[in-house]
C-alpha positions in Angstrom: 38.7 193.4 113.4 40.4 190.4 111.7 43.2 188.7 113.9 45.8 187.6 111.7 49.0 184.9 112.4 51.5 184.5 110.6 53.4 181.1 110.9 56.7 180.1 109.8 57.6 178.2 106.5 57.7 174.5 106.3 59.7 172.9 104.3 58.8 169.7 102.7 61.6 167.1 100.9 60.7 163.8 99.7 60.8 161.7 96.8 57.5 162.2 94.4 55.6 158.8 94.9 55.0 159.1 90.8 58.1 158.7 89.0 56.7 159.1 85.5 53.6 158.8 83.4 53.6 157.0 80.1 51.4 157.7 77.5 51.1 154.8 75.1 50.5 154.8 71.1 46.1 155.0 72.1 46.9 157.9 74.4 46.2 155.9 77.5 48.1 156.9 80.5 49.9 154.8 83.0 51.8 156.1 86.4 54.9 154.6 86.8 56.6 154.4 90.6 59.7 153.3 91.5 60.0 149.9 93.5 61.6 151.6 96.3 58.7 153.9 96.5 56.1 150.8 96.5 58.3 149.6 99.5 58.6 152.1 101.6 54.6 153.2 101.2 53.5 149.5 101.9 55.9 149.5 105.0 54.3 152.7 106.5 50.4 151.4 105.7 51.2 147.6 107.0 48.2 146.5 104.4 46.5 143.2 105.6 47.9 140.3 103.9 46.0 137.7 101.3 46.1 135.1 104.3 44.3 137.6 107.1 41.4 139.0 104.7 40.6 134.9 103.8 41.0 134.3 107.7 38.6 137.0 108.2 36.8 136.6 105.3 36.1 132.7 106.3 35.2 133.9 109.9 33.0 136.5 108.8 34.5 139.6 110.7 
C-alpha cells in the first residue's frame, strides 16, 4: 500500500520577471522587463564584473 502526504498550500507573490513581449512588424519576439526587475535579479546573483573576468581572464584562472 501507497503512503500518501498531503502538505499544505504555498502561496507564491512576486512580480513576473517578464513584463511584456513585443512582437514586431516580421513577427519577431522580444521580452521586455522592467528596470526594477533587472535590478533586483542582478542584486540577488552578484554577476562578476567586466573588470574581474579580464583580471581572471589575464591570470588565467
Amino acid at each position: 500500500m501507497a503512503h500518501e502526504t498531503e502538505l499544505t498550500p504555498v502561496v507564491v507573490t512576486a512580480n513576473p520577471t517578464i513584463d511584456r513581449v513585443r512582437i514586431d512588424g516580421f513577427s519577431s519576439t522580444s521580452a521586455v522587463i522592467a528596470e526594477s526587475q533587472l535590478h533586483d535579479r542582478n542584486e540577488s546573483i552578484r554577476l562578476p564584473t567586466m573588470e574581474t573576468l579580464r583580471s581572471c581572464a589575464a591570470s588565467g584562472r
